[in-house]
C-alpha positions, 0 to 999 in steps of 0.5 A: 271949459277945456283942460289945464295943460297938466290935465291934459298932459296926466290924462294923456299919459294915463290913456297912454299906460293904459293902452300899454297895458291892453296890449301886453294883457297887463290887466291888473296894471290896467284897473289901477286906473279904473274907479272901483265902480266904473263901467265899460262899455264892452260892446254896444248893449252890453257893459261890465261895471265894477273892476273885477267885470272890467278885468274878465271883460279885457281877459274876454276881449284878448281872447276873441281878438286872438291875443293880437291887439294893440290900441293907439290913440291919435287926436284927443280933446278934453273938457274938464270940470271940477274933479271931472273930465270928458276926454273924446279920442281917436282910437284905434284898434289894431288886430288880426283878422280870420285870415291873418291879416292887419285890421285897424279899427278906428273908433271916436272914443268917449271916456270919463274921468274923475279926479280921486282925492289923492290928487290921480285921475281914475277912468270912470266911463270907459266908452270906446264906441263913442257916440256910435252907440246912438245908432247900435240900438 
């Protein structure tokens, strides 16, 4: 079933803060819309849970890409159910590379959310690989 039109708005803005927060290193902003035992997955084959791993890991993904990146999003789809919805993304990654120059990453995202009782959505599965990590094993 795709989403309600103010699913899919309050999503797309909570995407949208988040990815505010990714770019200025604002990350205790940023667990405020992570479930308390939410996962990411930080690269395929490894994964933090909970958010105080979640926050060492977005500290650890600021420090390898050089404090440089900034995260925006383009097209994005939302399926939801109950007080649970899968949003699949366009994402990219913008960051410098070695040399200085631009690199954009673009990426299909898959993310989990699940609606708390007090009514917010709260990032459950945080999977910017999306289903490339079929073919990461």
């Amino acid at each position: 079933m795709s989403a309600s039109d103010a699913t899919f708005q309050d999503l797309k803005r909570i995407i949208q803060a988040c990815d505010r927060a990714i770019t200025a290193e604002d990350f205790d902003t940023l667990m405020t819309y992570y479930a308390d035992d939410a996962t990411l997955v930080v690269k395929p084959g490894m994964h933090a849970t909970g958010r105080e791993q979640i926050r060492r890991a977005f500290v650890a993904i600021a420090e390898y890409f050089k404090h440089t990146m900034v995260v925006t999003q383009g097209e994005m789809k939302v399926i939801e159910s109950g007080d649970t919805a899968l949003v699949l993304m366009q994402t990219m990654l913008h960051t410098k590379g070695e040399d200085g120059e631009p690199v954009i990453t673009e990426r299909r995202a898959t993310y989990v959310f699940r609606q708390a009782p007090a009514g917010n959505w709260l990032c459950a599965i945080d999977n910017s690989y999306g289903t490339d990590l079929i073919d990461a094993d």
